[in-house]
C-alpha positions in Angstrom: -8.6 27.5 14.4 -10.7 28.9 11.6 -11.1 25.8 9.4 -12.7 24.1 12.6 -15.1 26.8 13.0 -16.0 26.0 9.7 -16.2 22.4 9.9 -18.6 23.2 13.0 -20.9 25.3 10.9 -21.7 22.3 8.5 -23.1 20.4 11.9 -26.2 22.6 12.1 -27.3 21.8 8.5 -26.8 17.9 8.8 -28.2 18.3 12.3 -25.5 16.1 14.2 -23.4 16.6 17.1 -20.0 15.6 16.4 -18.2 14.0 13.3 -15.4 11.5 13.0 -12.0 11.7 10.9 -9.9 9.2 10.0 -6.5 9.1 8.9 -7.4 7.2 5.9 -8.7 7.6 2.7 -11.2 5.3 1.1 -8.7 2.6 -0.3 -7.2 2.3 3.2 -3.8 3.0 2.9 -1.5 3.9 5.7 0.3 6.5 4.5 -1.0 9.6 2.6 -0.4 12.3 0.5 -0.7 15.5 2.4 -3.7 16.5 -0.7 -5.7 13.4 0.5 -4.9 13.7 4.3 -8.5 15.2 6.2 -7.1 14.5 9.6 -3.8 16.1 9.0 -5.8 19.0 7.6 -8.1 19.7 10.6 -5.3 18.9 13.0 -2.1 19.0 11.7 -1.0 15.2 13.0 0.7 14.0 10.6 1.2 10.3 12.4 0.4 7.2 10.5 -2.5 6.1 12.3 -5.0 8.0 14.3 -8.7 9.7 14.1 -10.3 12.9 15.5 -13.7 13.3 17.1 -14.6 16.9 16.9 -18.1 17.9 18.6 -19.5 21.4 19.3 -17.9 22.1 22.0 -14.8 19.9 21.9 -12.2 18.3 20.0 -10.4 14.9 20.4 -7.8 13.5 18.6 -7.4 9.7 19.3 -3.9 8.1 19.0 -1.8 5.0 19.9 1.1 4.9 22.6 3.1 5.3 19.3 2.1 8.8 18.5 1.3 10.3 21.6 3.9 12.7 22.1 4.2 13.8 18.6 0.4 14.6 18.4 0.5 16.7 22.0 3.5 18.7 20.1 0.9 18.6 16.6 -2.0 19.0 17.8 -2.1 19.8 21.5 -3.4 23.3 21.0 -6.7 22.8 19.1 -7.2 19.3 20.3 -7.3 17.0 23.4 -5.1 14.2 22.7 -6.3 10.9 24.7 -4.5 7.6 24.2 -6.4 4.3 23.5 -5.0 2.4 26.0 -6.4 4.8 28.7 -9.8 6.0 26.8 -12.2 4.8 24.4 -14.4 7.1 22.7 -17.1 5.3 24.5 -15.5 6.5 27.7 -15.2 10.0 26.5 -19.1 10.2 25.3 -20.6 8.5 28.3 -22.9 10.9 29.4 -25.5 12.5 27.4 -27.0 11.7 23.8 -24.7 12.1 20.6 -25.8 11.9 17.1 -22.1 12.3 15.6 -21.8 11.9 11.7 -19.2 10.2 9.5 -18.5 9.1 5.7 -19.1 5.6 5.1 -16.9 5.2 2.4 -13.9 6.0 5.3 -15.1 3.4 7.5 -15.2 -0.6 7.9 -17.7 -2.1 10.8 -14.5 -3.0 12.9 -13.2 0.8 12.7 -17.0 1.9 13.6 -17.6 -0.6 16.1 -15.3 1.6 18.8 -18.2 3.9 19.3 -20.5 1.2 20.0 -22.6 3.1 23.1 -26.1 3.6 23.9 -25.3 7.2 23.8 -24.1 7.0 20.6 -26.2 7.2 17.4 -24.5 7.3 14.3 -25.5 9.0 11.0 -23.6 8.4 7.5 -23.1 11.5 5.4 -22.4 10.5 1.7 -20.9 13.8 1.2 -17.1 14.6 3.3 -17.6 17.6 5.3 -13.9 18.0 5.6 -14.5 18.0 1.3 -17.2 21.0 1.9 -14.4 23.3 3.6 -11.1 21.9 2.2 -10.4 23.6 -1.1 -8.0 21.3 -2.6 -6.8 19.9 -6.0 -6.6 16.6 -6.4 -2.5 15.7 -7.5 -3.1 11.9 -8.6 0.0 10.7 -10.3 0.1 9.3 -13.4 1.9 5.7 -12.9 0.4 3.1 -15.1 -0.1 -0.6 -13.5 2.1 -3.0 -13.9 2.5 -6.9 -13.5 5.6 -8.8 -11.7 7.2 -11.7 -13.2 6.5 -14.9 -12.7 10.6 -15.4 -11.2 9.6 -12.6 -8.6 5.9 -14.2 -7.3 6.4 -17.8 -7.9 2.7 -18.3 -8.3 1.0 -17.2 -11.5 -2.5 -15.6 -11.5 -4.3 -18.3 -12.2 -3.4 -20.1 -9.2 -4.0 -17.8 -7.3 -7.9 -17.7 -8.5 -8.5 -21.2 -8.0 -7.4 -20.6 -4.3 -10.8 -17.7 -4.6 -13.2 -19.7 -6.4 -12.4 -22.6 -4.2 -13.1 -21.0 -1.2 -16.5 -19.3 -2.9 -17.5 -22.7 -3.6 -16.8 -24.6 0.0 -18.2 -21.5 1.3 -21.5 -21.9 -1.3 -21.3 -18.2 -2.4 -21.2 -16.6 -5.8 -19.3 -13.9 -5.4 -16.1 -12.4 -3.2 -16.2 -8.6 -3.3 -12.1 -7.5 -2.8 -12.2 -3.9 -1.6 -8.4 -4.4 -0.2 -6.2 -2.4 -2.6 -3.0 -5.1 -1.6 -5.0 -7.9 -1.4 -5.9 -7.4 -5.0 -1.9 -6.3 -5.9 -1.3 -9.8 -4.4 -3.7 -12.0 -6.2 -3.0 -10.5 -9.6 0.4 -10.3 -9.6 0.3 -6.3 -10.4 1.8 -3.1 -8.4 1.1 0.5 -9.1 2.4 3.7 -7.1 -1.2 5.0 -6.2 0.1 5.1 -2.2 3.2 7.0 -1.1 5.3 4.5 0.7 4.1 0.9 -1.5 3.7 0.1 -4.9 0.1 0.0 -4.4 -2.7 0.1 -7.4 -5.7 1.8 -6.3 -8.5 -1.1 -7.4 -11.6 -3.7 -6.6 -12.5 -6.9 -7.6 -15.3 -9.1 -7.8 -14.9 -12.7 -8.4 -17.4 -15.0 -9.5 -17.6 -18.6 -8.7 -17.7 -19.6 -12.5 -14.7 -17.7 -12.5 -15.6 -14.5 -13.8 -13.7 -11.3 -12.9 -14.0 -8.2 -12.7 -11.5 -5.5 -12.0 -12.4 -1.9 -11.5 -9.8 0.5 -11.3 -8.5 4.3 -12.7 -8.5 2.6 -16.1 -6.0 5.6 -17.6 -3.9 4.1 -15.0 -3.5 0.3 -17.4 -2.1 0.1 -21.1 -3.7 -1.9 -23.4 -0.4 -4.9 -23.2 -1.2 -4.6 -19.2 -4.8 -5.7 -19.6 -4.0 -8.5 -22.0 -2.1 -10.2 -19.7 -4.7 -10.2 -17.2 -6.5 -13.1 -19.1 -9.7 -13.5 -18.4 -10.2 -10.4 -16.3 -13.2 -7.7 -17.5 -11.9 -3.9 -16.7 -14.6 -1.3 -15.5 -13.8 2.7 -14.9 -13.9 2.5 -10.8 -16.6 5.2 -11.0 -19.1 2.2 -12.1 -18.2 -0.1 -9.0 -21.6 1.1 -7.0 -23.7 0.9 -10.3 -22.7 -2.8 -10.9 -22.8 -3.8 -7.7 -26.3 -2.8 -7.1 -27.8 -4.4 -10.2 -26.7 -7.7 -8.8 -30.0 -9.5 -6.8 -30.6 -12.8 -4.6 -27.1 -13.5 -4.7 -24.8 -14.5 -1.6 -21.4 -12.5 -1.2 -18.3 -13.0 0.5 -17.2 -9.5 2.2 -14.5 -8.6 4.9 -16.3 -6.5 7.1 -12.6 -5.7 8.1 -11.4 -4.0 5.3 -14.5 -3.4 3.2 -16.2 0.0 3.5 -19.6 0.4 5.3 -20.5 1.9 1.8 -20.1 -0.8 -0.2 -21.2 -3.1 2.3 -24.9 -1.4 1.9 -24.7 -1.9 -1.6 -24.4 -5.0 -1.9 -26.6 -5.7 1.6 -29.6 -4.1 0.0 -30.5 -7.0 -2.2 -28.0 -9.9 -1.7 -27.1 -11.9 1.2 -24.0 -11.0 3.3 -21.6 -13.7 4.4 -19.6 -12.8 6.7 -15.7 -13.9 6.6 -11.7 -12.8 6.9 -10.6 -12.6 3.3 -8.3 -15.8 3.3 -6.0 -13.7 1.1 -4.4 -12.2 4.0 -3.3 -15.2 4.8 -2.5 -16.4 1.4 -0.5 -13.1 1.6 1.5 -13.6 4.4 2.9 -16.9 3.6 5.9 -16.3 1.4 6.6 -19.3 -1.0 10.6 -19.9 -1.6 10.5 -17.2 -4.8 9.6 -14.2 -2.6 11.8 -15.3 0.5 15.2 -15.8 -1.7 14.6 -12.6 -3.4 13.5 -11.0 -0.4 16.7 -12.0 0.9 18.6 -10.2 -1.9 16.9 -7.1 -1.1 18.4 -7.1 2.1 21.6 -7.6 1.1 21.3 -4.5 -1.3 19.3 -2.2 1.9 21.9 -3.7 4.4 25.1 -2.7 2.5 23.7 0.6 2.4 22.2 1.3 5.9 26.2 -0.2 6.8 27.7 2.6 5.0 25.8 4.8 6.2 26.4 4.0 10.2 29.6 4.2 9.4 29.7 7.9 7.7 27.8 9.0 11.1 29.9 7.5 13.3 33.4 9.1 10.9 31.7 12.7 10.0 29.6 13.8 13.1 31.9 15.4 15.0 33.5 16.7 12.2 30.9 18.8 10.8 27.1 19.5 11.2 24.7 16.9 10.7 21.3 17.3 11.5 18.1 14.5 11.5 17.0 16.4 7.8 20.4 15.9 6.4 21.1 12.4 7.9 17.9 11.1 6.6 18.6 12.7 3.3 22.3 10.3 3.4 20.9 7.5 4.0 18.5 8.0 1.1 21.4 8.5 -0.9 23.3 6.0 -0.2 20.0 3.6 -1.3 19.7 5.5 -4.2 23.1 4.4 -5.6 21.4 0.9 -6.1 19.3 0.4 -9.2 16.7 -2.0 -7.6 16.0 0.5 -5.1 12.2 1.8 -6.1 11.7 4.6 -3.0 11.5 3.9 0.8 9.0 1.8 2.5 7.7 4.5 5.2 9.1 8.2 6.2 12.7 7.4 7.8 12.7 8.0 11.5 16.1 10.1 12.6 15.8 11.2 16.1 18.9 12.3 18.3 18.7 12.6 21.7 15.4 13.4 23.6 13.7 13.9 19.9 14.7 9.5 19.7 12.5 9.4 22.6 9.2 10.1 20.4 8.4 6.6 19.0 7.2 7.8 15.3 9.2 10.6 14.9 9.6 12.9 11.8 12.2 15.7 11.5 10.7 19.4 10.7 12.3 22.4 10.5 11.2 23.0 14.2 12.1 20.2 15.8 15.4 19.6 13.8 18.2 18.8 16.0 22.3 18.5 15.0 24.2 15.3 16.1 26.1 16.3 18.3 28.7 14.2 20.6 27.2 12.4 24.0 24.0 11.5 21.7 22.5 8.4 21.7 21.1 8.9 18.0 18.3 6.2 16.4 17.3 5.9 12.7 14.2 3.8 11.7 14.3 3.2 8.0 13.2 0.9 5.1 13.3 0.9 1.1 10.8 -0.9 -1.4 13.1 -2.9 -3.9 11.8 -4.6 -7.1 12.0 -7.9 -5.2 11.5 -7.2 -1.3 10.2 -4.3 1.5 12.6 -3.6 4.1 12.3 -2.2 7.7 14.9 -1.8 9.8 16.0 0.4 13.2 19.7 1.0 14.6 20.4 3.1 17.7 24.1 4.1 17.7 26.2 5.7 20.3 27.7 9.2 19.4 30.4 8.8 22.2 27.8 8.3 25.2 29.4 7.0 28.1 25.9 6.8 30.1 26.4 3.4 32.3 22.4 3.5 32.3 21.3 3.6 28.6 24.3 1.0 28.5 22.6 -1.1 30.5 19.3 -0.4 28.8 20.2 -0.9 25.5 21.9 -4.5 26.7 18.2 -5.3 28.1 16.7 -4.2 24.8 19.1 -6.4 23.1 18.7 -9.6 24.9 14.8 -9.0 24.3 15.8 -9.4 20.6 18.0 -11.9 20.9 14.8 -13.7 23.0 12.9 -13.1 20.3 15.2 -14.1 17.2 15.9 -17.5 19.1 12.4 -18.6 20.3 11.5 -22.3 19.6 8.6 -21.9 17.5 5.3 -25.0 18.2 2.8 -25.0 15.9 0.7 -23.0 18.0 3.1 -20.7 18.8 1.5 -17.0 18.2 3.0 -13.1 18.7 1.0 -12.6 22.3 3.4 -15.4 23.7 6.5 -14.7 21.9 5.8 -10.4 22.9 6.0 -11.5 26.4 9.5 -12.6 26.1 10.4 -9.4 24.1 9.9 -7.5 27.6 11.2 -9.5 30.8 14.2 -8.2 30.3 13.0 -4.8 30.6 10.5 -5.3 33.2 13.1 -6.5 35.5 14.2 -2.8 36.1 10.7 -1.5 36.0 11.0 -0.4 32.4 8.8 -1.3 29.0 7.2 0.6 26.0 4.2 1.5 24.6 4.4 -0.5 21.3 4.1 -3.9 19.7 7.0 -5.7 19.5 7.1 -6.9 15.7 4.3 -6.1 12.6 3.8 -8.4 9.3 6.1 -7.0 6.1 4.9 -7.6 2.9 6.4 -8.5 -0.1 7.2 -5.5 -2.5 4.0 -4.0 -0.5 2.9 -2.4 2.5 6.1 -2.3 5.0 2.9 -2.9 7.8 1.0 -6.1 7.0 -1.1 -8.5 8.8 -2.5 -11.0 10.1 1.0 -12.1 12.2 2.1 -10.0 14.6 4.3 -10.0 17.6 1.9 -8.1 20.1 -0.2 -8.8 23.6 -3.1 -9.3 21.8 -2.9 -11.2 18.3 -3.5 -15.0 18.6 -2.0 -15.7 14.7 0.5 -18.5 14.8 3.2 -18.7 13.1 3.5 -20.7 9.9 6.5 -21.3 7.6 6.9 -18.5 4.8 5.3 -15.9 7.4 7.7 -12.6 7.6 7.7 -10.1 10.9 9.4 -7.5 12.7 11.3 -7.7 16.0 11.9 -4.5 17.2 11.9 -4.0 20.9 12.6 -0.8 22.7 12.6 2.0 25.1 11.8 5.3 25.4 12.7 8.1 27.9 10.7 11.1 27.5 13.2 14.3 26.8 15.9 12.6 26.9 16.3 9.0 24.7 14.7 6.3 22.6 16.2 2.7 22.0 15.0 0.5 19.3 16.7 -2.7 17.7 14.4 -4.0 14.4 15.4 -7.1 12.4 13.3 -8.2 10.1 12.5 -12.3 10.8 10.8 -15.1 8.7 9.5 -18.7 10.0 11.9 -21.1 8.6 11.5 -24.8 8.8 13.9 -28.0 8.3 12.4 -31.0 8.8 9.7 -31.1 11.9 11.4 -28.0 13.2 10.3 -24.2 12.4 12.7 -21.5 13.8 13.2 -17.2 12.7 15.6 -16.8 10.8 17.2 -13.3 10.3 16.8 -10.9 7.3 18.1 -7.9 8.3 21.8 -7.5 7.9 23.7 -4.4 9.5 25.9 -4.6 12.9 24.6 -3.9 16.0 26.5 -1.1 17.8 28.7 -2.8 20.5 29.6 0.4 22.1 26.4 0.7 23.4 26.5 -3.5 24.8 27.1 -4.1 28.5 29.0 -7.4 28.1 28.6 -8.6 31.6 24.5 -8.3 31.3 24.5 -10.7 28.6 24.7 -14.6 28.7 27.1 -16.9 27.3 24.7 -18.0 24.6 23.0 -14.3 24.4 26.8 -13.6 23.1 27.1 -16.4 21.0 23.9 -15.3 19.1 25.4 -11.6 18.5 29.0 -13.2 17.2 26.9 -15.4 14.8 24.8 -12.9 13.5 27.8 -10.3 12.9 29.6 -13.4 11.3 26.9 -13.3 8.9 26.8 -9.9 8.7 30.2 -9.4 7.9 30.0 -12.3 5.4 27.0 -11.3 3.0 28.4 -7.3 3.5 32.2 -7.7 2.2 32.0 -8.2 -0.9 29.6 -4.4 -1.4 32.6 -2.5 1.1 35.4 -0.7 -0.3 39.1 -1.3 1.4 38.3 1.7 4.5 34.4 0.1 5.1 36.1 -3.5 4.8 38.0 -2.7 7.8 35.3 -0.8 9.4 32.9 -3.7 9.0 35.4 -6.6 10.3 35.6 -4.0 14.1 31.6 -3.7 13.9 31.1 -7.3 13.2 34.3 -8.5 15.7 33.4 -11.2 18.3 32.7 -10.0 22.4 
């Protein structure tokens, strides 16, 4: 590939071995514009999450158990594609010395850290190389800032301040650099459209203990009424961020070496003192007060009438003319569309039939597009970002498969859900304990899958948010307000993919806390082996479609009315 030859060529001048690429730009986000995606360029993955370690003689392209198929298919020809679970770059480079080169401004010290080896030395280039052969114009869109309402947060800005400067004073430092895009979206009440799937505004913050602020951002991007309402707050071009920053001396700051760039993290390093921390507003963040969780709930009633309608027009029209993953996805936007709160959709709709539903984060191309065709198990990952609430929600549905086996494995899938959805929450419950449920079901047979089990959702923000999470690994418990996915599955290489995704929030009454479901839309009962599931595992599916059917009635005409009371009948 000639653009890798290229990149190759810039190794002898910076004198380096090798040289890393991220998916992500400098702000972080998860999902790009293809004008500001450098690892979709040298390697045409177009996956959400991912880097690539090319050297002179080699190139790798590192993925999660998510993406793994999809980036053999992508990339497999240029690239060898190892999976983290079974490599580390460390394990890849343990022989010989490597000097391999990267952009600071694309890395945190937790992204870095992976290539942590004694064989490893690592050099940052200010300058992108991928920049130096990528000739590219730059397509920034012109969306001004914006602030929510006070009905839509429920905490006003300057609330939300005294919860910083608090924490800068018990900590004894004087500032808190914010380099988190949606951190900052979240602490003053604004939202933008700088990333493709959330109503991101590309911008930093530093906060003072005396309560000083200031904001640097695209300033073209805020109106002169915008910046009044941010009281208090001093606006800076975002070009000037490294030129304050370094005329500030002998001063202690607050930085998330998770989310802040090595590159800024110099800056201020070279003549203040570094306090190491986790930006408490992650967790601020993830706690949803009673405004955000009622109108959260409205936005699922809105996405869950029309992710209904649209189960129903696959189930009525497949056989009777051609539908393919491209035109399916495009009818489900539609049918979101029709609802004025709808903004845009909250990540790129996953529509996979047959063996294409076996590829965890698929995306329909031209190539790979397949028509729905009858004996199809097909699966449809989708979400929207409303002006109150981000959605995220998967259905598998049964195009008249008879299969006793995916019956039985879609049962298993479903009573890991179910698991899930009725755990009894302890204070210390946390998503390592709760995963472990999500899978016995599956691991009876000998099955599992290569994924978490349920990711944090934001709040009219990234669709993927942390710190919660339903995974091996994450120790976060649960608190009351906190919102997550549960969305177990399986996957059958060339021939299948399962998935059932609620969204779930802590709920508490009294001493008690408890999930409570979000997500309304039925659960295809053609595809439930009664006899697998319990007496109480049933009475937990007639509940939910009781609800269903209940918040759904009222947004069906008289045919969908009908259709809705079969889907949502008791088993």
């Amino acid at each position: 590939m000639e653009k890798i030859k290229k990149l190759k060529k810039t190794f002898i001048e910076e004198k380096i071995d090798g040289y890393l690429i991220p998916k992500n730009d400098e702000f972080f986000d998860e999902y790009l514009p293809l004008y500001n995606d450098r690892l979709n360029y040298i390697s045409n993955f177009s996956g959400s999450y991912g880097f690539s370690l090319i050297l002179k003689n080699n190139n790798y392209l590192f993925v999660d158990g998510r993406y793994t198929l999809q980036a053999v298919k992508q990339s497999g020809t240029f690239f060898k594609i190892i999976t983290f679970s079974n490599f580390t770059p460390s394990d890849i480079l343990k022989k010989g010395k490597y000097l391999i080169g990267y952009d600071p401004k694309l890395f945190t010290n937790k992204t870095l850290n992976i290539f942590s080896n004694k064989n490893i030395n690592l050099k940052p280039i200010k300058d992108n190389l991928i920049d130096k052969i990528w000739k590219r114009k730059s397509r920034l869109n012109g969306i001004k800032f914006y602030t929510l309402p006070k009905k839509s947060v429920g905490e006003n800005l300057k609330s939300k301040i005294n919860k910083v400067i608090k924490n800068l004073k018990n900590t004894d430092a004087d500032y808190q650099f914010i380099s988190s895009s949606e951190n900052n979206a979240w602490l003053f009440n604004i939202r933008g459209k700088d990333s493709k799937y959330s109503p991101i505004p590309h911008c930093y913050a530093l906060v003072e203990k005396n309560s000083k602020i200031n904001f640097f951002c695209d300033l073209k991007k805020t109106s002169l009424s915008f910046r009044k309402k941010l009281k208090k707050v001093k606006f800076h071009d975002i070009k000037y961020t490294e030129k304050i920053l370094s005329k500030i001396n002998k001063k202690s700051f607050l930085v998330d070496k998770n989310s802040c760039s090595i590159f800024f993290e110099q800056i201020i390093k070279k003549n203040n003192k570094i306090i190491n921390f986790n930006d408490p507003i992650y967790n601020l963040k993830a706690i949803k007060n009673r405004n955000e969780i009622r109108n959260i709930k409205l936005a699922h009633k809105y996405d869950g009438a029309a992710l209904t309608k649209y189960l129903f027009w696959i189930k009525k029209n497949f056989y009777k003319r051609k539908i393919t993953e491209i035109s399916a996805s495009k009818k489900l936007l539609s049918f979101r569309q029709k609802n004025k709160k709808f903004k845009f959709s909250s990540f790129p709709t996953i529509s996979g039939t047959g063996p294409n539903g076996a590829i965890i984060h698929y995306k329909a191309s031209k190539k790979s597009n397949r028509v729905l065709k009858k004996g199809d198990v097909y699966l449809v990952d989708s979400g929207g970002q409303y002006e109150f609430g981000t959605t995220d929600v998967t259905r598998t549905i049964s195009l008249k498969n008879s299969d006793k086996r995916i019956k039985d494995i879609f049962t298993r899938v479903l009573k890991g859900h179910i698991a899930v959805s009725s755990f009894q929450l302890k204070d210390n419950t946390s998503g390592s304990e709760i995963d472990t449920q999500a899978r016995k079901y599956l691991k009876k047979i000998g099955l599992n899958y290569s994924h978490g089990t349920g990711h944090g959702v934001g709040y009219f923000l990234n669709v993927h948010e942390g710190p919660q999470a339903i995974s091996k690994n994450n120790k976060i418990r649960f608190q009351e307000g906190m919102v997550v996915s549960n969305e177990p599955g399986y996957y059958e290489k060339n021939k299948f993919g399962i998935r059932i995704e609620n969204l779930i929030y802590v709920k508490k009454e009294k001493t008690k806390k408890f999930f409570e479901n979000l997500t309304l839309a039925p659960i295809d009962k053609e595809l439930i082996d009664k006899n697998v599931l319990s007496k109480k595992e049933k009475n937990w599916l007639n509940s939910y479609h009781h609800k269903v059917y209940k918040n759904l009635k009222r947004s069906m005409n008289k045919i969908e009315i009908k259709e809705l009371k079969k889907a949502c009948s008791a088993i």
